[in-house]
N, C-alpha and C positions, 0 to 999 in steps of 0.2 A: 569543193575546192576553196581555201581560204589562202587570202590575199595578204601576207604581211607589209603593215606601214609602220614597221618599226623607224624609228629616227633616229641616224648620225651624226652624232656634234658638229661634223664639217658638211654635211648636208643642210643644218637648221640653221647653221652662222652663216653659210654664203644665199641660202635661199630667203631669211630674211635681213638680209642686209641687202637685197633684192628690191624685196617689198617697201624699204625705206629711200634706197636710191632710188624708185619708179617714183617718188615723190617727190626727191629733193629734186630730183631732174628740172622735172615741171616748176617746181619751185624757183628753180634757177634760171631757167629759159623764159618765166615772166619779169624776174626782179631783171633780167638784163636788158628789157623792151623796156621799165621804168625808171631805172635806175642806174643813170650813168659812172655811179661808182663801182656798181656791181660788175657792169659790163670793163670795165675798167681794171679791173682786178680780175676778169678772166682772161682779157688780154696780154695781163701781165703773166698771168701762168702760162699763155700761149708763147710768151716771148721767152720762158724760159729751155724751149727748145728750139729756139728761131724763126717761130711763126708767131707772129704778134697777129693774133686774129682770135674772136671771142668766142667762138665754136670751137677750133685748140685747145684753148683752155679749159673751156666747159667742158671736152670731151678726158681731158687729162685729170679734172677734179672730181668725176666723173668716178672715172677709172681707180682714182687710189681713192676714192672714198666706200667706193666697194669692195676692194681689197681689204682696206682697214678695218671696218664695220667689220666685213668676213669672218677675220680673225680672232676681230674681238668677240663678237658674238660665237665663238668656237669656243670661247675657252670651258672648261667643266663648268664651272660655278654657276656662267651665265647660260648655259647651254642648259642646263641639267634644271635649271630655275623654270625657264620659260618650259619646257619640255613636260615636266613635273604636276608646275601650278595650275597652266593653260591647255594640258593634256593634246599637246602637240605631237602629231603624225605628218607623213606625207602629205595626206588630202587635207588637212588644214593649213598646212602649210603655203599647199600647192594654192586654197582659195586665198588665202592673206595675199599671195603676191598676183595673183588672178585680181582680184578687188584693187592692190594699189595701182594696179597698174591702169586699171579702169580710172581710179581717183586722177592719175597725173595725166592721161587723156580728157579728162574732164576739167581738169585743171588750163592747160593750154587753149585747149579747144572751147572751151569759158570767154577766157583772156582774148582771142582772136576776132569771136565770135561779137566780144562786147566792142574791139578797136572795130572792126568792120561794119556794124550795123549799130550800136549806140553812140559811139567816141567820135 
């Protein structure tokens, strides 16, 4: 019984644009604990739907940065590149966003770790 992991252009753009939001995530939920311009500027995207609150916003830049990534990484050129060069399947796919997602856990859970017992 064999198992096909063939790949979908619109499977490989939204699963890794996945892999990269599970980072920038993290990324963004530490620059908004350091950075009060960051936090600042999520609030302002929260305010653009009448909730001036910086989880709003994060959750909203969030949202269309996965969409966009998505897409773009849908398109042939770049689909068929990454797919091609890096002999991308399903189960490679599926570890890339298994691993970032581990990364941006680690990322946070780092950052927390160090305000509560070193900071």
């Amino acid at each position: 019984m064999s198992e096909t992991t063939d790949m979908d252009k619109l499977n490989f753009g939204f699963g890794f644009s996945l892999a990269i939001i599970a980072i920038l995530n993290a990324l963004l939920t530490v620059g908004k604990e350091e950075i009060s311009a960051v936090k600042d500027f999520a609030v302002s995207i929260g305010s653009l739907v009448g909730i001036s609150h910086h989880w709003v916003g994060h959750g909203i830049l969030m949202i269309l940065l996965f969409i966009v990534l998505g897409f773009v990484f849908s398109q042939a050129t770049i689909s068929d590149y990454f797919i091609k060069k890096f002999s991308f399947d399903q189960r490679r796919l599926l570890l890339l966003i298994v691993i970032s997602v581990i990364i941006g856990i680690g990322i946070i859970g780092g950052f927390f770790f160090m305000l509560a017992f070193l900071g």
